[in-house]
N, C-alpha and C positions, 0 to 999 in steps of 0.2 A: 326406743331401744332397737339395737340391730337383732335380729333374728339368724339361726346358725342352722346349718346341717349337721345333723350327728352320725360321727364318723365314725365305723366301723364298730365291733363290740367286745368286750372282757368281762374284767371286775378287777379291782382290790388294786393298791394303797402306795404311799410314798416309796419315792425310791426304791417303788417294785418289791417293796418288801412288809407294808405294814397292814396287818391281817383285814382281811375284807367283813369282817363284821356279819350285817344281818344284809347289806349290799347280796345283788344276786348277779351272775351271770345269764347273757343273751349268745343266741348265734353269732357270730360272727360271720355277718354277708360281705362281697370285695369292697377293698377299701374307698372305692368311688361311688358305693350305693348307698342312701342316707338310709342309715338306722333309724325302724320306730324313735317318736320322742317321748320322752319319757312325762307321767304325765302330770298334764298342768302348763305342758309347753307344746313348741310347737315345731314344725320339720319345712321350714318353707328356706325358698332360694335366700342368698343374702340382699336386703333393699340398699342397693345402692345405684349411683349414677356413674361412677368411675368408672376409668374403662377396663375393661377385664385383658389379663398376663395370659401368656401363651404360655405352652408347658415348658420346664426347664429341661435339662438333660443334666445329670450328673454322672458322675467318672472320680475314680481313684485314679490322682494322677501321681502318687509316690507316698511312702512311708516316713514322715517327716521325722519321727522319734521316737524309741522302743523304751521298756522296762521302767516307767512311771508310776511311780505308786501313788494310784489314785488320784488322779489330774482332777482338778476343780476349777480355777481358777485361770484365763487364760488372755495376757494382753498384750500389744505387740507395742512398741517403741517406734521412734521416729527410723532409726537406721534398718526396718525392719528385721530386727531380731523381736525374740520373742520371751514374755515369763511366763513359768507357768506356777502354780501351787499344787502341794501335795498334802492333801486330806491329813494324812495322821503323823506326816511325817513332821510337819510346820516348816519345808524347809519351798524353799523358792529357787526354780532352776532357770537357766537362761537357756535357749534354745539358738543357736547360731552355725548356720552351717552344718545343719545336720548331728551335728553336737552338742549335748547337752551337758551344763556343768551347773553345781551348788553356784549360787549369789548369799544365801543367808538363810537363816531361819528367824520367825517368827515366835516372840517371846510371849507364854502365859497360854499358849494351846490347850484345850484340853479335848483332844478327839473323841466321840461318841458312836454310835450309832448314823446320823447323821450330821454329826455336829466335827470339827474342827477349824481347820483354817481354810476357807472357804473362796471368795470370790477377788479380785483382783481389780486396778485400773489404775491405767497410767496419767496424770496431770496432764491435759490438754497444753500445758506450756511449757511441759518439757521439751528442751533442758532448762531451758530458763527459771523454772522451776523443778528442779529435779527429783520429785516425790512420785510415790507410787503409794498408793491406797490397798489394805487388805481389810477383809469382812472375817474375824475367826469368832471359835465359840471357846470363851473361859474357862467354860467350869460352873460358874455362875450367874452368867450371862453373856449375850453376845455384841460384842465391840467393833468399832472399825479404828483403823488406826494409818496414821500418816508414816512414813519411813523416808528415806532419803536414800535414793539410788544415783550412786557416783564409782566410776570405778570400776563398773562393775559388779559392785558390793552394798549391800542395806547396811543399813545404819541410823540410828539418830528414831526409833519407835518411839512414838507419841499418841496414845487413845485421844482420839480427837470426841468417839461418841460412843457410851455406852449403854447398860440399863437397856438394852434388848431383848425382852422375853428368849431364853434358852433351853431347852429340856433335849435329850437323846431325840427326839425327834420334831419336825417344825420347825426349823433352825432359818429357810429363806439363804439370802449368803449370794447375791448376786449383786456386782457392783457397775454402773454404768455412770459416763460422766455425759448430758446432755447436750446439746447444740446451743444453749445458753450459758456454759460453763459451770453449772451445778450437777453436785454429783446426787446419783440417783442410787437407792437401795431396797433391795425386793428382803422384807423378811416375812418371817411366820409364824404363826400363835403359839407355840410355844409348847404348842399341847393344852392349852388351854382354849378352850375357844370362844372367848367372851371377850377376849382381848383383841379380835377382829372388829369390833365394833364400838371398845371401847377408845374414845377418841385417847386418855391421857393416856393408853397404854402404844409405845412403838412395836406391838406386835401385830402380825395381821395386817401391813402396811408396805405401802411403797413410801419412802421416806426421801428426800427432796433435799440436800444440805449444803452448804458451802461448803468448803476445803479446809477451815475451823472448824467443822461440826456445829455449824448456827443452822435455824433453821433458815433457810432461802428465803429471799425478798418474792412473796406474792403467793407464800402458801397458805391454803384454806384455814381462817384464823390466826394467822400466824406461828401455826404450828410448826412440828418437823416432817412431819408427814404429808405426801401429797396427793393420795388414796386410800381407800380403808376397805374392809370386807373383803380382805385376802386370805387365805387358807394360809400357802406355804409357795412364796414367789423364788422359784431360781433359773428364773430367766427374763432379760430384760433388753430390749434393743430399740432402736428409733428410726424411722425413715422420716430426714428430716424432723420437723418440730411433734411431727408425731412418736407417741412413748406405745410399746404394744411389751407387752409382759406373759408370760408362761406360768399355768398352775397348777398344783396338785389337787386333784382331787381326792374324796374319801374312797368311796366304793363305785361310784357311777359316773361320772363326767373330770374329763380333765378340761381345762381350757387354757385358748387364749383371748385376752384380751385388751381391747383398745383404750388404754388410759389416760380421761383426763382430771384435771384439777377439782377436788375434792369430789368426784364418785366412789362411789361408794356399790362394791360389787356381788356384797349378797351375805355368804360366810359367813354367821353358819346357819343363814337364812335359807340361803340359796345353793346350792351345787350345780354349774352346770344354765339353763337355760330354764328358768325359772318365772319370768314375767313378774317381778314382785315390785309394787310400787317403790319408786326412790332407790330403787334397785338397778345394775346397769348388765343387761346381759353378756355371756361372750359373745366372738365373733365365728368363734368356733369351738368345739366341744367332742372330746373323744370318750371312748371306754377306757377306762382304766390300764385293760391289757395290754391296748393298740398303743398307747403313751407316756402315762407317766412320764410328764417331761421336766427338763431342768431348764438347761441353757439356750439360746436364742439370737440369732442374727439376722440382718434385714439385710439384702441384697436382691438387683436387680429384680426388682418390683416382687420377691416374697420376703417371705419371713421364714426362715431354715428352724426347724424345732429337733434338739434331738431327745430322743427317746430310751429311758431307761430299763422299764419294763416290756415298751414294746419295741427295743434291740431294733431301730430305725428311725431315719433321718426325714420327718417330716417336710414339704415345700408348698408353703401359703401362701396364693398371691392375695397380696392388697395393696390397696392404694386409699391416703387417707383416712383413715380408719377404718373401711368397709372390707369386705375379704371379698374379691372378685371372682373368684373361681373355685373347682375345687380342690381341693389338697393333694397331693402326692409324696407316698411311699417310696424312700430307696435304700437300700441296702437290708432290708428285712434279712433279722437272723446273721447275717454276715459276720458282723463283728462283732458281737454281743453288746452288751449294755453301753448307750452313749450319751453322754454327759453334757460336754461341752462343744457349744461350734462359736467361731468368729470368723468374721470378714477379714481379711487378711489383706494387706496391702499391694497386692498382685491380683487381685482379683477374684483369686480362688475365696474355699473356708478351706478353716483347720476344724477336724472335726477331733475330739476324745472317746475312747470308750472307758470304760469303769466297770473292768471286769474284775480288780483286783479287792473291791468295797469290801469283800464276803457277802456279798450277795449274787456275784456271777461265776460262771464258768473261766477260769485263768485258763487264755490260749499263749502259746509262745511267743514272747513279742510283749505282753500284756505289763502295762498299759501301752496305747500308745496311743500318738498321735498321725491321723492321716490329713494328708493334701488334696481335696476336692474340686474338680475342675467341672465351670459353669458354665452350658451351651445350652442352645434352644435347636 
C-alpha cells in the first residue's frame, strides 16, 4: 500500500454540503504541513521511486464563459469546441468561440440534491463515430446513455446502462473514456453503504464498459465494474494507462486515488488512510474543508483536483501511480465553489465553478467557466 500525507484540516461532507455527523474538526496548519494522522494510520512521505515534478505555476489566462447554470459535465470535441452539461437544467451547451449556445437537452432527468444530469464524454472516434455519452440521475436510478451528436444537435437517446444505485445524494456522475477505448464511470452508493462492497451492486464503483454498456473484456469476473470500496467518485482522469480517481469523503478524509483492476479501496471500512488488509490506500488524503472534490484532470506530470467545499484548485504531482511531491493550493476563496477541470487541447484547463448548486455564494458571472494557463 502507498502511504499519504494528510493535507491540511476541516470537517464535513459531500458536495460541501452534507452535515458532518459525529466527524470533528482539527486546526487547520498551511496547506504544505502534513496534518496529525488520524489514528491507526500513518503521516510518512509517499514510497516511491519516480521522479518527483517541480511546482506548477497557474494563472487565469481569460473568462471562457458566463451565466451556466450549474456546469457539471465538461468535454471538448475534436475541432476544439467544447460541451458542457447543466445539472438541473438537462440541457447541453456548446461553447465555441466564446459563445455559448443550447445543442439539446437530455430526456428523463430528474435533478436532486446532488443528483441530475451529470458527467459527459465524447467517443474517442469521433466523427466517425458521432456519439457523445451522458451520466444523469432518473428519478429512480442512475443511467448513462449514448446520443448522437451531428449538426450540432443530440439526437437519437439510447440508455446504454442502468440500475445505478440513485438517492438525492451519492450519485458519482463522472464519465471518462480510457486509452484502451473503454469508457470508464465513477459512481456512488447511493446513500446506502453496503452497496460499496457489494460486488452485484454498481454502486460504490468505478465501472469499466464498452460503448454498448457490456461489461469490458478483462474486468475483475467479468463484471461491470472495475473497482469497488468507493464512497462517491466524481472525478476520474488517466496519465497514460494509469486511472487516478477523486473522492468524497464523510467527515474526515477526502482522497485521491490510484486505481487499479479489482482493488478494492476501503468504504465503509476505510475513510481516508486506513491500512486495512485487502484494502488499497489513497495517495493522498484531505480534510474535508480543504476539499471536497469532484472533477479531475492529469496534465503535465499532476493531477489538477477541484474543490467544492474547499473553493480551490488543487495540483498533485505523480507519476505512475505514486504522488511525488507535495500538493498545491490555488485560487483559494477566489472563485467560490469549483467543480470541474479538463485538459483542454491548447494546453491550458478549463476550470468551473458551482456557485449556482444552492449551496454557494452566486457572484456575477456565476456560473462560469475560466481558462487556466500552465507554467513552472
Amino acid at each position: 500500500m502507498v502511504a499519504a500525507l494528510a493535507l491540511a484540516a476541516g470537517c464535513s461532507g459531500d458536495d460541501g454540503g452534507e452535515p458532518s455527523g459525529s466527524g470533528t474538526s482539527a486546526t487547520s496548519p498551511s496547506s504544505t504541513t502534513p496534518a496529525p494522522a488520524s489514528p491507526g494510520t500513518t503521516s510518512a512521505p509517499p514510497r516511491t521511486t519516480a521522479t518527483a515534478q517541480g511546482p506548477v505555476k497557474l494563472t487565469v489566462a481569460s473568462t471562457v464563459a458566463t451565466g451556466i447554470e450549474v456546469p457539471w459535465g465538461l468535454a471538448f470535441l475534436p475541432d476544439q469546441t467544447a460541451l458542457v452539461t447543466e445539472r438541473d437544467s438537462a440541457k447541453v451547451k456548446r461553447i465555441a468561440g466564446g459563445r455559448v449556445t443550447e445543442v439539446g437537452e437530455i430526456d428523463d432527468v430528474d435533478p436532486s440534491s446532488e443528483g441530475g444530469l451529470l458527467g459527459l464524454a465524447v467517443d474517442p472516434q469521433y466523427p466517425t463515430r458521432p456519439y457523445v455519452y451522458a451520466y444523469y440521475s432518473s428519478g429512480s436510478d442512475n443511467r448513462i446513455a449514448r446520443l448522437t451528436f451531428r449538426d450540432n444537435r443530440l439526437s437519437g437517446q439510447q440508455v446504454i446502462l442502468d440500475g445505478i444505485p440513485e438517492a438525492a445524494i451519492h450519485n458519482g456522475g463522472r464519465l471518462r473514456f480510457g486509452p484502451d477505448g473503454f469508457l470508464y464511470a465513477g459512481t456512488g452508493d447511493g446513500g446506502d453503504r453496503p452497496n460499496s462492497q457489494d460486488d452485484g451492486s454498481l454502486g460504490g464503483k468505478i465501472l469499466r464498459i464498452t460503448t454498448d454498456g457490456k461489461a469490458a473484456p478483462g474486468n475483475p469476473g467479468g463484471r461491470i465494474w472495475y473497482s469497488k470500496g468507493h464512497r462517491n467518485v466524481q472525478g476520474l482522469a488517466f496519465d497514460g494507462n494509469q486511472l487516478y480517481a477523486a473522492e468524497f469523503g464523510q467527515n474526515t478524509w477526502d482522497e485521491l486515488n490510484a486505481v487499479t483492476s479489482g482493488a478494492n479501496y476501503g468504504w465503509p471500512a476505510a475513510e481516508g488512510i486506513e491500512d486495512l488488509d485487502g484494502m488499497t490506500n489513497p495517495i493522498a488524503q484531505w480534510r474535508t474543508d480543504d476539499a471536497s472534490p469532484s472533477g479531475i484532470a492529469f496534465a503535465q506530470g499532476h493531477v489538477f483536483m477541484a474543490s467544492l467545499r474547499g473553493e480551490r484548485l488543487w495540483a498533485i504531482p505523480v507519476a505512475g501511480g505514486k504522488r511525488t511531491g507535495e500538493p498545491q493550493a490555488f485560487f483559494t476563496n477566489q472563485f467560490g465553489r469549483l467543480r470541474t477541470v479538463e485538459a483542454a487541447p491548447d494546453g491550458s484547463l478549463w476550470l468551473t465553478t458551482s456557485n449556482t448548486d444552492g449551496r454557494g455564494d452566486t457572484r456575477d458571472g456565476d456560473d462560469r467557466i475560466l481558462r487556466i494557463a500552465i507554467s513552472r
